[in-house]
N, CA, C and O atoms as CSV, one atom per row, in Angstrom:
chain,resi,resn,atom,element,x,y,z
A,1,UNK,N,N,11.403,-5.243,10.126
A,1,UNK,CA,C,10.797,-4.040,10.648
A,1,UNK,C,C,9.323,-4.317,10.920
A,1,UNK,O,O,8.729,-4.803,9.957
A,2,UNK,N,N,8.599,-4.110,12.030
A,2,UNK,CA,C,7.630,-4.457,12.556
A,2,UNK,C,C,7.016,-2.809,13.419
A,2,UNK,O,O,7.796,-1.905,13.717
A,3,UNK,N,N,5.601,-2.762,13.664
A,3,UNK,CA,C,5.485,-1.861,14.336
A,3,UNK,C,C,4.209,-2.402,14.834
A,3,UNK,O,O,3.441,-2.744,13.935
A,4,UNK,N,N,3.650,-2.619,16.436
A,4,UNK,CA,C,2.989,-2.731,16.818
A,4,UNK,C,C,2.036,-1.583,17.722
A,4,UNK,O,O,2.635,-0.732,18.381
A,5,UNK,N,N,1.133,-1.604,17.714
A,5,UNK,CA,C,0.340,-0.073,18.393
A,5,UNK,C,C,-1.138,-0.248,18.337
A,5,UNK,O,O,-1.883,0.267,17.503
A,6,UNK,N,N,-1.482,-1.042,19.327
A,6,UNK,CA,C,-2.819,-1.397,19.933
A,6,UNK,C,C,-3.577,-2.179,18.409
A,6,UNK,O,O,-3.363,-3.276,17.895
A,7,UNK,N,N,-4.551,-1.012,18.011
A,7,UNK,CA,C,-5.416,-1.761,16.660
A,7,UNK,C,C,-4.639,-2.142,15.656
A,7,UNK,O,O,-5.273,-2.808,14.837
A,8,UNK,N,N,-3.217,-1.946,15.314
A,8,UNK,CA,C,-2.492,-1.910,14.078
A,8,UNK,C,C,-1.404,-2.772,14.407
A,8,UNK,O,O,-0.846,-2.882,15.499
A,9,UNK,N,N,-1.149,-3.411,13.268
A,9,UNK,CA,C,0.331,-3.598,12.909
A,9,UNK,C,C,0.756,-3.749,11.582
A,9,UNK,O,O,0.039,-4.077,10.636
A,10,UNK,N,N,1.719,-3.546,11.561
A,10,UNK,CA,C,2.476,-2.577,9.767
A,10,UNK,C,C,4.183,-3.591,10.216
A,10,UNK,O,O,4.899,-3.579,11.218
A,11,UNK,N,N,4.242,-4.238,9.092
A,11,UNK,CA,C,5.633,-4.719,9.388
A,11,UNK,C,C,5.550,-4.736,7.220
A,11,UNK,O,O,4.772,-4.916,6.283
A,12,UNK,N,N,7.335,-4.320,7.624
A,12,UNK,CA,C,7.757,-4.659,6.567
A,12,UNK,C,C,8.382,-5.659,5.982
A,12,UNK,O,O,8.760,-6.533,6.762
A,13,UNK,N,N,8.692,-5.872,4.506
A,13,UNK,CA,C,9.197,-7.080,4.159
A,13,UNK,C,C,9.966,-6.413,2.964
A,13,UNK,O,O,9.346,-5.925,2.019
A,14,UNK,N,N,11.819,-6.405,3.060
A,14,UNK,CA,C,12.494,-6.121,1.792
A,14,UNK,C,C,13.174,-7.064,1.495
A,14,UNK,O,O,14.240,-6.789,0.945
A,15,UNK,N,N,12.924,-8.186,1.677
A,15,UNK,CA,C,13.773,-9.166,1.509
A,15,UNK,C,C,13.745,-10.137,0.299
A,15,UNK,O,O,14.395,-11.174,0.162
A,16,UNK,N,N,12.696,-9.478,-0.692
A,16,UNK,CA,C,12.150,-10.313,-1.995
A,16,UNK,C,C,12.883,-9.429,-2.881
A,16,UNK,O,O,13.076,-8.233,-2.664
A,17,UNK,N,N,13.380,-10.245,-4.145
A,17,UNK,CA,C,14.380,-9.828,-4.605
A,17,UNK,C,C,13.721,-8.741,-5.596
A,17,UNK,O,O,14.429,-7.797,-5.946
A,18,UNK,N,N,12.343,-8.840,-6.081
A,18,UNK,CA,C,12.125,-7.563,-6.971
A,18,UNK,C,C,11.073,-6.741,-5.777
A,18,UNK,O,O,10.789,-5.684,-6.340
A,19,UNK,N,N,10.719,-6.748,-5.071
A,19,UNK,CA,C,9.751,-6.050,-4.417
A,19,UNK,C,C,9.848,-5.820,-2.645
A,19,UNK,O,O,10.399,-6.501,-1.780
A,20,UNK,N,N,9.311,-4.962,-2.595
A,20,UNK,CA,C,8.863,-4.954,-1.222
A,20,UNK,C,C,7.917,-4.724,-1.135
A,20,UNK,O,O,7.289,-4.011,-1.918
A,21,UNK,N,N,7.365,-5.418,0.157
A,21,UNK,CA,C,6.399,-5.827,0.904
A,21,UNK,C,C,5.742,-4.863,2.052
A,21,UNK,O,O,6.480,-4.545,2.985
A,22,UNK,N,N,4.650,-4.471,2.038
A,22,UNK,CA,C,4.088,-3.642,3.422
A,22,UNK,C,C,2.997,-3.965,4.043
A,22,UNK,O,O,1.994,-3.429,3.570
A,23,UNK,N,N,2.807,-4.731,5.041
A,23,UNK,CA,C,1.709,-5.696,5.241
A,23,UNK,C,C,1.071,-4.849,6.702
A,23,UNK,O,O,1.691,-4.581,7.731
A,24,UNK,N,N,-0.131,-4.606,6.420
A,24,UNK,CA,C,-1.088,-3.774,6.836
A,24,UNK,C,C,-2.525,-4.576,7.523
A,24,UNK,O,O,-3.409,-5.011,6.785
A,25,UNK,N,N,-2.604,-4.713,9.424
A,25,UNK,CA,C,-3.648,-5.306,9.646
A,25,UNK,C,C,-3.755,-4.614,11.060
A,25,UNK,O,O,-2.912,-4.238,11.876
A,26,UNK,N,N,-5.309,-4.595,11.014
A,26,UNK,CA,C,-6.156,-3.870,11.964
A,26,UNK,C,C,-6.950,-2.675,11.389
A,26,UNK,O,O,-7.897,-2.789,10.611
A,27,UNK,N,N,-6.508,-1.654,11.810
A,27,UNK,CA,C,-7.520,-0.358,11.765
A,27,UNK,C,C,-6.535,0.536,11.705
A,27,UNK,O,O,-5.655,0.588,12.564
A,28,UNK,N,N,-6.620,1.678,10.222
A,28,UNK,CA,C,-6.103,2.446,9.824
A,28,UNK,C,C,-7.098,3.803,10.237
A,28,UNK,O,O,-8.002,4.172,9.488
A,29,UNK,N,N,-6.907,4.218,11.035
A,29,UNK,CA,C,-7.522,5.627,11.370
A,29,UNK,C,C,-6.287,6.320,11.768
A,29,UNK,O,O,-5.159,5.848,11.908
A,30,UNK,N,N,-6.880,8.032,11.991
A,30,UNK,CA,C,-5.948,8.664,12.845
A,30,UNK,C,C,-5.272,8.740,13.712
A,30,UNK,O,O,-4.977,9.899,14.005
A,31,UNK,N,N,-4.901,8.067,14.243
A,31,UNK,CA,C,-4.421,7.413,15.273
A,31,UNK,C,C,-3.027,6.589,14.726
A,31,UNK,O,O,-1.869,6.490,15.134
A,32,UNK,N,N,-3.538,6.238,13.964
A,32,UNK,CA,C,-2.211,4.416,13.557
A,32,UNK,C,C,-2.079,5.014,11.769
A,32,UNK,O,O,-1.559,4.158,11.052
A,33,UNK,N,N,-2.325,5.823,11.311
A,33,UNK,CA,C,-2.107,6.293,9.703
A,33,UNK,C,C,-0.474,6.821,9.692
A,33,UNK,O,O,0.169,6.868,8.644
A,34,UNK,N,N,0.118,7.228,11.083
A,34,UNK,CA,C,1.164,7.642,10.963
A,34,UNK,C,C,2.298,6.378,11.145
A,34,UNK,O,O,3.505,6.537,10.959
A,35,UNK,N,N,1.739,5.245,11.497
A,35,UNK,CA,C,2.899,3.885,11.887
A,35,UNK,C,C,3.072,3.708,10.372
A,35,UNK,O,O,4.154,3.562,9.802
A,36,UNK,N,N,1.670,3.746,9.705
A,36,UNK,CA,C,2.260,3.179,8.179
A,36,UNK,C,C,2.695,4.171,7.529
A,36,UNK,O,O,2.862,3.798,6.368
A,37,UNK,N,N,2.992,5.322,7.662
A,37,UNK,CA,C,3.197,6.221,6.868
A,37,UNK,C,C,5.067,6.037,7.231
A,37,UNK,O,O,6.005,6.229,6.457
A,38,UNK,N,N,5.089,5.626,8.611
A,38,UNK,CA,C,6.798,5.515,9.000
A,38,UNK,C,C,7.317,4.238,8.647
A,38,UNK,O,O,8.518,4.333,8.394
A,39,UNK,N,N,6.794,2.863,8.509
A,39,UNK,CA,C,6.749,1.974,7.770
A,39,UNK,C,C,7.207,1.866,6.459
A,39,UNK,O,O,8.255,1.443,5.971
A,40,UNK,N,N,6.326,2.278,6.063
A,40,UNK,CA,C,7.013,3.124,4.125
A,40,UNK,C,C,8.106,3.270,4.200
A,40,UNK,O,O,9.048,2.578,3.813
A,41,UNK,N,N,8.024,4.701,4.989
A,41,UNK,CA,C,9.209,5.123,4.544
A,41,UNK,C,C,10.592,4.563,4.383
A,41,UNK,O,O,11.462,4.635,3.514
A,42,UNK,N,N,10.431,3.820,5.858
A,42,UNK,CA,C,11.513,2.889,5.782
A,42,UNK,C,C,12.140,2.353,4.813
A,42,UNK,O,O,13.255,2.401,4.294
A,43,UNK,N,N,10.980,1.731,4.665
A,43,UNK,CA,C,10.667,0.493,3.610
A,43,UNK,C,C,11.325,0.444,1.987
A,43,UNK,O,O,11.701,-0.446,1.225
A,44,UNK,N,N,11.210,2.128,1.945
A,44,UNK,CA,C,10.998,2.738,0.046
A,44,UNK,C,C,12.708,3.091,0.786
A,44,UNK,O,O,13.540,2.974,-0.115
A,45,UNK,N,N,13.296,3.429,1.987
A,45,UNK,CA,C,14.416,3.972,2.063
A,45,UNK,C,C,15.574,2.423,2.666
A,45,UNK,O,O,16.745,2.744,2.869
A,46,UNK,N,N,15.264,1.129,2.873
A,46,UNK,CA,C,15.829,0.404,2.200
A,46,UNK,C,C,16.100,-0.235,0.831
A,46,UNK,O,O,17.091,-0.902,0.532
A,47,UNK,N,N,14.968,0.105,-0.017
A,47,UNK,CA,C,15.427,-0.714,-1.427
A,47,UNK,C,C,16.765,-0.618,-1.998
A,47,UNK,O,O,17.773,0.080,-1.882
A,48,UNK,N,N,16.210,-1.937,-2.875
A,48,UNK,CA,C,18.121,-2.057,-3.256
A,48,UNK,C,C,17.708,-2.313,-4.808
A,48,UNK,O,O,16.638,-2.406,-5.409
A,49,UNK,N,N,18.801,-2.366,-5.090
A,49,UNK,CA,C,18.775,-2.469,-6.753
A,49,UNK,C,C,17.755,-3.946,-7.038
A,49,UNK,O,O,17.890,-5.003,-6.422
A,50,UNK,N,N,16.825,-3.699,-8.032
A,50,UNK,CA,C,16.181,-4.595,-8.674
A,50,UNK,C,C,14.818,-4.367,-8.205
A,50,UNK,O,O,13.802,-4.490,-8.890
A,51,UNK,N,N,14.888,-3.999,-6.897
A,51,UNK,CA,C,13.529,-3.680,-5.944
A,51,UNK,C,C,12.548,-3.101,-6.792
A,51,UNK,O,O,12.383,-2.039,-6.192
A,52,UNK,N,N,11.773,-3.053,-7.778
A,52,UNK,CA,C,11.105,-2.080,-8.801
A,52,UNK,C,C,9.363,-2.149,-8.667
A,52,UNK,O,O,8.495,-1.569,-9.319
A,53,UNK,N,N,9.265,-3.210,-7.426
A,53,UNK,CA,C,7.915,-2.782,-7.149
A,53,UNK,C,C,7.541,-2.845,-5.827
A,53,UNK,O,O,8.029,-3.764,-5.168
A,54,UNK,N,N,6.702,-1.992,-5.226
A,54,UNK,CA,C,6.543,-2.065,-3.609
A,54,UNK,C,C,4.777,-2.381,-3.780
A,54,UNK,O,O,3.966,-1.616,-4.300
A,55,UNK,N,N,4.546,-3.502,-3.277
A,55,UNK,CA,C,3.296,-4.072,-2.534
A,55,UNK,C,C,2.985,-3.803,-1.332
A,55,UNK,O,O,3.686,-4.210,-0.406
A,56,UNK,N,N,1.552,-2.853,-1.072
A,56,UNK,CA,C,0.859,-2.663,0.568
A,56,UNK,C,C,-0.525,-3.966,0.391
A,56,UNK,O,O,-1.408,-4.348,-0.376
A,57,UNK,N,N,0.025,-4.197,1.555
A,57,UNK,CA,C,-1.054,-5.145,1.468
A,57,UNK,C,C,-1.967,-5.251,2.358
A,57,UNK,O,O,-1.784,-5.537,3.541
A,58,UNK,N,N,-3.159,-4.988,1.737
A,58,UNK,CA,C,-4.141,-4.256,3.448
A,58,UNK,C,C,-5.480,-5.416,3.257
A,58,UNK,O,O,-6.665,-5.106,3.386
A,59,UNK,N,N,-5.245,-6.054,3.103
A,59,UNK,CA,C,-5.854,-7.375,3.336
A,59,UNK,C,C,-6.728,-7.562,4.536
A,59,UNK,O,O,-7.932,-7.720,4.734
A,60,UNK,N,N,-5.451,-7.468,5.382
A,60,UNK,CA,C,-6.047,-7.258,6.916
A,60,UNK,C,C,-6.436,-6.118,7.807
A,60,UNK,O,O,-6.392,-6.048,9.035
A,61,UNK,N,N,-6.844,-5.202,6.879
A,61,UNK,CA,C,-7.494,-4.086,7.181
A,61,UNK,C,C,-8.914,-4.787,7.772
A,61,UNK,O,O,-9.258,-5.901,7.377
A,62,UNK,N,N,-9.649,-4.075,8.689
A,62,UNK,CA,C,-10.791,-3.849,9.010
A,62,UNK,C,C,-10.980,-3.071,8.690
A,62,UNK,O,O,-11.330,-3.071,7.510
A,63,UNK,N,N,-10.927,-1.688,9.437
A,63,UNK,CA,C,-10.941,0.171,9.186
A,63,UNK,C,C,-9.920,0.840,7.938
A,63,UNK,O,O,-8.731,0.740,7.635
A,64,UNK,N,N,-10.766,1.355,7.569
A,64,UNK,CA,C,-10.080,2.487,6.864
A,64,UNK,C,C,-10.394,3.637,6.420
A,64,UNK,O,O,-10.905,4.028,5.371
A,65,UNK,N,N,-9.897,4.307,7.669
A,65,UNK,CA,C,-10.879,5.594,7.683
A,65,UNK,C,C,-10.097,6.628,6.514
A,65,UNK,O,O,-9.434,6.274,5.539
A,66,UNK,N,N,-10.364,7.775,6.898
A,66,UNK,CA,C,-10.128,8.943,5.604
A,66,UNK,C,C,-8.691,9.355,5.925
A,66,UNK,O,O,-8.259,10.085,5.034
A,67,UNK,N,N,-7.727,9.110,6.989
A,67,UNK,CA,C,-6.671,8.864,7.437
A,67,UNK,C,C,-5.554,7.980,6.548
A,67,UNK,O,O,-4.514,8.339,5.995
A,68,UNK,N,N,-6.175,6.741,6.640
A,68,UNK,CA,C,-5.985,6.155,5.904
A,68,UNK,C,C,-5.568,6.089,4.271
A,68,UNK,O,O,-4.503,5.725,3.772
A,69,UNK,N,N,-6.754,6.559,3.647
A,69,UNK,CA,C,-6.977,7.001,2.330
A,69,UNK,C,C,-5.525,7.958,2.361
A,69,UNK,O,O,-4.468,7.560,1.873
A,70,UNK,N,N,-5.667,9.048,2.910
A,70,UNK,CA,C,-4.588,10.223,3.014
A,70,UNK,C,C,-3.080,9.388,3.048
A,70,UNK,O,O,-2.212,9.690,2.230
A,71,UNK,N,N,-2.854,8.313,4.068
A,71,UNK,CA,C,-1.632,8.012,3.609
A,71,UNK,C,C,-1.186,7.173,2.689
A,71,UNK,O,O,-0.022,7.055,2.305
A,72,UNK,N,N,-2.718,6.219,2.116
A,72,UNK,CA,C,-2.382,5.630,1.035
A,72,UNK,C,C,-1.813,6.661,-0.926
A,72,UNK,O,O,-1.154,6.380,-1.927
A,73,UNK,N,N,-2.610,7.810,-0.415
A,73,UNK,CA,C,-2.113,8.557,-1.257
A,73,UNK,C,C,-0.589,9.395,-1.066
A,73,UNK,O,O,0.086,9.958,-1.929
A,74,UNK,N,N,-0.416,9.288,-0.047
A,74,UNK,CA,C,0.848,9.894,0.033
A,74,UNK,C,C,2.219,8.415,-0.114
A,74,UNK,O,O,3.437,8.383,-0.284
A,75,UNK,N,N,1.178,7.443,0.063
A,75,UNK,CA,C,2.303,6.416,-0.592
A,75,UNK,C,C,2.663,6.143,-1.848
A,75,UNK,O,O,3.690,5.569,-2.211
A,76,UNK,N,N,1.574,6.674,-2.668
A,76,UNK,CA,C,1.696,6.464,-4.143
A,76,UNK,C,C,2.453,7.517,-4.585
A,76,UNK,O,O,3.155,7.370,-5.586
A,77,UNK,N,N,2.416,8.600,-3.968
A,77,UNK,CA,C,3.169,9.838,-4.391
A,77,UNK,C,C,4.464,9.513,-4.371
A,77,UNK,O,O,5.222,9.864,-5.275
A,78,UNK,N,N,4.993,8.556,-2.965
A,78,UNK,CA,C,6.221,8.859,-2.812
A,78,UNK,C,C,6.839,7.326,-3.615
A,78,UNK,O,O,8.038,7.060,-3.707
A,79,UNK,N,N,6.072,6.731,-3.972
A,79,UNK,CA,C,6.262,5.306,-4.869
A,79,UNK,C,C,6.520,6.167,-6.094
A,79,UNK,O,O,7.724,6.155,-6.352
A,80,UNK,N,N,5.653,7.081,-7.135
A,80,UNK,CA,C,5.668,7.839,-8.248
A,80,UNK,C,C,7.330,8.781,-8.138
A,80,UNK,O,O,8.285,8.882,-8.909
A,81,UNK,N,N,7.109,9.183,-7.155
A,81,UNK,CA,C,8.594,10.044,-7.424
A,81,UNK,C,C,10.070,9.060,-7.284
A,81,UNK,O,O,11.144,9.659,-7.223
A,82,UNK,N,N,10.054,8.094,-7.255
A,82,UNK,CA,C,11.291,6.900,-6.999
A,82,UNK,C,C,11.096,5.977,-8.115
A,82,UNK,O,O,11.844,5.036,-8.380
A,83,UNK,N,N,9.854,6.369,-8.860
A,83,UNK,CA,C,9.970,5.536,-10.377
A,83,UNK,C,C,9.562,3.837,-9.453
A,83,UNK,O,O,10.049,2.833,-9.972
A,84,UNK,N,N,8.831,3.678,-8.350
A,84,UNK,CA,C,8.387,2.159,-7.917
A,84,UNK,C,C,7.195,1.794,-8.484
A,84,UNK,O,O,6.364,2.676,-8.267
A,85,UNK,N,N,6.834,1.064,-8.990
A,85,UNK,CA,C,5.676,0.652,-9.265
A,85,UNK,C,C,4.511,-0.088,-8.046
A,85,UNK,O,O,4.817,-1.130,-7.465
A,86,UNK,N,N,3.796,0.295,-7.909
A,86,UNK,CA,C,2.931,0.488,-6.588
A,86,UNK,C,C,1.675,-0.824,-6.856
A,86,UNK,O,O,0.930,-0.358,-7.718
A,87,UNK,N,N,1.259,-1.993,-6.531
A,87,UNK,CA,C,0.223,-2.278,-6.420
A,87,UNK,C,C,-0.161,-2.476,-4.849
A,87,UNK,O,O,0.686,-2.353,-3.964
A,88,UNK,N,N,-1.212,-2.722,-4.653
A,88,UNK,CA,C,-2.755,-2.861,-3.541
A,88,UNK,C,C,-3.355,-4.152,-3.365
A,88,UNK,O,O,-4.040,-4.530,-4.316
A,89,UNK,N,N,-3.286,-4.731,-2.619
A,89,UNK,CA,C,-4.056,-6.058,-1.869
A,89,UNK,C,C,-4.934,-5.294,-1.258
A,89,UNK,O,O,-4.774,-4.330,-0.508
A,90,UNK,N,N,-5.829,-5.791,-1.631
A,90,UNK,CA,C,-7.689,-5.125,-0.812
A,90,UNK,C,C,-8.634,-5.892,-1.282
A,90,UNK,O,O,-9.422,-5.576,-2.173
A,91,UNK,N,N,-8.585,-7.079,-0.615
A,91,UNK,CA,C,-9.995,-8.004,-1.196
A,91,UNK,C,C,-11.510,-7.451,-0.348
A,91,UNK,O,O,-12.639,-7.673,-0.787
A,92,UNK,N,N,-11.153,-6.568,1.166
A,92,UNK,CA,C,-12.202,-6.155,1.577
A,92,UNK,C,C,-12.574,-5.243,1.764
A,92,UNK,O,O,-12.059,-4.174,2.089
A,93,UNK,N,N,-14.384,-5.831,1.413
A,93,UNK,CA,C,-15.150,-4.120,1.387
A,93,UNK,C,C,-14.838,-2.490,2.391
A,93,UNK,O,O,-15.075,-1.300,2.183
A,94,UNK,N,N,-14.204,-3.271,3.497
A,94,UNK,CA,C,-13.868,-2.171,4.653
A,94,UNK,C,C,-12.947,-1.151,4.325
A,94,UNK,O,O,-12.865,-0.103,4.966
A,95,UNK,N,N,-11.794,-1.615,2.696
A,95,UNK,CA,C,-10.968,-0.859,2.210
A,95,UNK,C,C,-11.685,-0.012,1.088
A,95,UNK,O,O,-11.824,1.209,1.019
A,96,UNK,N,N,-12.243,-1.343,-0.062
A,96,UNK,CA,C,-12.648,-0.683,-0.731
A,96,UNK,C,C,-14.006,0.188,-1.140
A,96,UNK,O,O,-14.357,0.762,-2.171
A,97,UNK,N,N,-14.737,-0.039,0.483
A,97,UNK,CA,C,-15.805,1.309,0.113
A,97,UNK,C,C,-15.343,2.426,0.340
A,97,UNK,O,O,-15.782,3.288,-0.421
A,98,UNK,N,N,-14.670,2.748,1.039
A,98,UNK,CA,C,-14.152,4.260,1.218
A,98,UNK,C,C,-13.466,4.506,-0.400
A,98,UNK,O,O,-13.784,5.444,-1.131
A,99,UNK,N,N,-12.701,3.684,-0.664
A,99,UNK,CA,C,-11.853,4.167,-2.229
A,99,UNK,C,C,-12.978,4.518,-2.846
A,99,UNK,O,O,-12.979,5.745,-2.950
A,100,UNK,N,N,-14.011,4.010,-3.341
A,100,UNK,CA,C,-15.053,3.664,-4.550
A,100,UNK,C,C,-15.861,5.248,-3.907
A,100,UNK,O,O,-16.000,6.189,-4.687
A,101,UNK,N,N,-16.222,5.333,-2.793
A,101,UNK,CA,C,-16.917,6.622,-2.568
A,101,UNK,C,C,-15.995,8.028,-2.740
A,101,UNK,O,O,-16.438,9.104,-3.141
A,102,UNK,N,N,-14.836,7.798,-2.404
A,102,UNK,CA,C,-14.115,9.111,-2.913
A,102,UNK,C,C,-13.570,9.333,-4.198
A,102,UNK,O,O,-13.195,10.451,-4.548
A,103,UNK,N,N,-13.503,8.308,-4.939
A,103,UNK,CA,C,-12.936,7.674,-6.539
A,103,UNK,C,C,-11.515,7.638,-6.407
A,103,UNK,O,O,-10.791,7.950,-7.353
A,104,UNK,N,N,-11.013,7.235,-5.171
A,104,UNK,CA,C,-9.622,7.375,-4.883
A,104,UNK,C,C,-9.251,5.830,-5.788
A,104,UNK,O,O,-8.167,5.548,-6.299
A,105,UNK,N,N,-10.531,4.974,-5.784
A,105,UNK,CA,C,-10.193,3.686,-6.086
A,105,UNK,C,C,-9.652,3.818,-7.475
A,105,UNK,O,O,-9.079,2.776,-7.793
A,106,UNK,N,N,-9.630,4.646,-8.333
A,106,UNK,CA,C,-8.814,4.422,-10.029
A,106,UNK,C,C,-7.616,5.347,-10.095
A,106,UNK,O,O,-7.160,5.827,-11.133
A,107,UNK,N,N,-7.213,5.517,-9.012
A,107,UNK,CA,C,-5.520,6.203,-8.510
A,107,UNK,C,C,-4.951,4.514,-8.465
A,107,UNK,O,O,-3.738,4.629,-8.640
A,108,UNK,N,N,-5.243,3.155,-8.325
A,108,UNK,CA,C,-4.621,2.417,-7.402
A,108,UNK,C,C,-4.443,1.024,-8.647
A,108,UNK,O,O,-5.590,0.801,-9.034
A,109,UNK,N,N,-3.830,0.425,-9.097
A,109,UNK,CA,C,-3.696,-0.798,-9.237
A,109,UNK,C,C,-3.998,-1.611,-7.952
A,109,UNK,O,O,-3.335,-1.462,-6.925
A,110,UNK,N,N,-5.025,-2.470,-8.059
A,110,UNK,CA,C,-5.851,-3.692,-7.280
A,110,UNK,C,C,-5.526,-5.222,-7.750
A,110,UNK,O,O,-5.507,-5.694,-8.887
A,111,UNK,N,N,-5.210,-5.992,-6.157
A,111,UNK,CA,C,-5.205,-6.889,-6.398
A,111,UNK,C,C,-5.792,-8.030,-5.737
A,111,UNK,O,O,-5.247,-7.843,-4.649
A,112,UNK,N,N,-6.466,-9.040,-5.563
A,112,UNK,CA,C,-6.821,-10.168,-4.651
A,112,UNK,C,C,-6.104,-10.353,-3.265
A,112,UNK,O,O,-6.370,-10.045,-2.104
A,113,UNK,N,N,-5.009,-11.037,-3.951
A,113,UNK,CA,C,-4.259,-11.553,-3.099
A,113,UNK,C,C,-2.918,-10.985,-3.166
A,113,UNK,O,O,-2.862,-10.015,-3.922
A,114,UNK,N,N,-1.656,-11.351,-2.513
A,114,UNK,CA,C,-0.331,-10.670,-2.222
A,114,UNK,C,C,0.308,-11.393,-3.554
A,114,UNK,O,O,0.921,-10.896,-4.499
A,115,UNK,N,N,-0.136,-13.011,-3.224
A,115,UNK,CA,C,0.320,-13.527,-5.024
A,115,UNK,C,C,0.407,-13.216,-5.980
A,115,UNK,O,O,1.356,-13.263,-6.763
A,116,UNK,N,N,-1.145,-12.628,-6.121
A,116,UNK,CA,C,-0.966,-12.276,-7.390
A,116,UNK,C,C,-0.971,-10.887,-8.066
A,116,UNK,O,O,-1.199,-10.487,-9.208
A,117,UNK,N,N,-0.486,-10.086,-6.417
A,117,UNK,CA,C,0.131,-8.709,-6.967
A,117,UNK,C,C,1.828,-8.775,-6.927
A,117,UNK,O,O,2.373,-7.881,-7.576
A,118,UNK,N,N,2.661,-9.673,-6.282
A,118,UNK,CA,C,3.745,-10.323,-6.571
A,118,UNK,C,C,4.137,-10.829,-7.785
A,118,UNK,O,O,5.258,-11.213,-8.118
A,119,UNK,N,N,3.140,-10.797,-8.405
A,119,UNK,CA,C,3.323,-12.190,-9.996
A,119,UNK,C,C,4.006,-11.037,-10.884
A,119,UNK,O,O,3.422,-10.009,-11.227
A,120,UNK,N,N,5.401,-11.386,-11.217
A,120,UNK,CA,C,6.147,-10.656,-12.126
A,120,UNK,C,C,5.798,-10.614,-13.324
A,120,UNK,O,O,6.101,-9.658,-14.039
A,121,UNK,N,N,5.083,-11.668,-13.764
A,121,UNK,CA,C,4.368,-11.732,-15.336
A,121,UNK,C,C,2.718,-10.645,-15.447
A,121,UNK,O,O,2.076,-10.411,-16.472
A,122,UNK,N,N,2.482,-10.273,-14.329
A,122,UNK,CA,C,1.435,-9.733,-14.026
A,122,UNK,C,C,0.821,-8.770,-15.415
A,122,UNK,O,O,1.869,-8.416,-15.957
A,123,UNK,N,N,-0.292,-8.209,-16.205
A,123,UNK,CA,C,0.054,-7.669,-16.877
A,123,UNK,C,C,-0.788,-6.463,-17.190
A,123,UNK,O,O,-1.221,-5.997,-18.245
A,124,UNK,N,N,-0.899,-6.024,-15.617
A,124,UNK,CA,C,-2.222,-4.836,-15.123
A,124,UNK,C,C,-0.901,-3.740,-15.369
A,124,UNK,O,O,0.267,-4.007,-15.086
A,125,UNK,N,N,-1.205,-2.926,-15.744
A,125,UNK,CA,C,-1.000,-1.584,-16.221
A,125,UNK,C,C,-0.530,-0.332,-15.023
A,125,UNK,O,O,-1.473,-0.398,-14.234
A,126,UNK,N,N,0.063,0.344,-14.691
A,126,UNK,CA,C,-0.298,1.136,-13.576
A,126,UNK,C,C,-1.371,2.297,-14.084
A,126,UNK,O,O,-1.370,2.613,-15.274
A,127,UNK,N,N,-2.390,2.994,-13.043
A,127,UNK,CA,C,-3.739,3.696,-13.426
A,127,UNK,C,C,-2.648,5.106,-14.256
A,127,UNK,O,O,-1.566,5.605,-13.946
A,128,UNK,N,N,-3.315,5.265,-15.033
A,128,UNK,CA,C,-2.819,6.898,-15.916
A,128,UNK,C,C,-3.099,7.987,-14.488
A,128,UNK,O,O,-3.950,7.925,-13.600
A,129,UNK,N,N,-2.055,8.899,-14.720
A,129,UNK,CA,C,-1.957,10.062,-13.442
A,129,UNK,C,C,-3.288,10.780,-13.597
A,129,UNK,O,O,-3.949,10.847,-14.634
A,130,UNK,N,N,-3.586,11.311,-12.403
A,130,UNK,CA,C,-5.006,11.691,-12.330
A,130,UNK,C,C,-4.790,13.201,-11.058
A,130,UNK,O,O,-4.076,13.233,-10.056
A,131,UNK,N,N,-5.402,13.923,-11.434
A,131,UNK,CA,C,-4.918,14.672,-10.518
A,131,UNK,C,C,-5.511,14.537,-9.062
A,131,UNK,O,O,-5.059,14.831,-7.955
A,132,UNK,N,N,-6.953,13.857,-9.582
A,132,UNK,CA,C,-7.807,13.555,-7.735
A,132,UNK,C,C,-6.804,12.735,-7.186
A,132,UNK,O,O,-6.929,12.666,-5.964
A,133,UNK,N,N,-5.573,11.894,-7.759
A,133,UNK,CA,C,-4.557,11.127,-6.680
A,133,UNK,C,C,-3.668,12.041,-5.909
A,133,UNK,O,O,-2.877,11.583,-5.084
């Protein structure tokens, strides 16, 4: 599953046996917040048994406007109600100043790289529920 649309592209990946994959590059504004928001869905509406954690990986974000933010929270919501455990690839500032200025950033388990939010031995915690998420 792939979705291309000028600044964006959002393709998915369910093909790892505990996780899926949501790989996120270009510019998340109003405009392209709704490809990843249909992406997901997909995504959370193929899993299969064992699937118990879904990785977005916005790595290749440039933009991320307040659009953005909005569907990253509506991904965690819909990760929280399916019992998935949710981490975040965001090594750049373009993601994480917007989080850090709205404090959206301690809604999110963070990670470097896709590796080592993949790493099954991993032993980051998911953030305690908060109601600003």
């Amino acid at each position: 599953m792939e979705e291309l649309l000028g600044p964006i592209s959002v393709a998915a990946d369910v093909s790892r046996r505990h996780a899926l994959v949501l790989d996120v590059r270009g510019e998340i504004d109003i405009s392209t917040a709704g490809a990843v928001r249909r992406e997901w869905n997909e995504m959370i509406s193929a899993r299969q048994p064992g699937q118990d954690l879904a990785v977005i990986d916005l790595s290749g974000v440039d933009f991320f406007g307040s659009s953005g933010l909005a569907a990253l929270v509506e991904c965690r919501h819909a990760a929280d109600e399916r019992a998935l455990g949710l981490r975040v690839v965001a090594p750049r500032p373009a993601v994480m100043r917007p989080l850090e200025g709205t404090g959206l950033i301690d809604c999110f388990v963070w990670y470097p790289t896709l590796d080592a939010a993949l790493d099954e031995a991993s032993s980051k915690e998911a953030p305690p529920p908060s109601s600003a998420c």
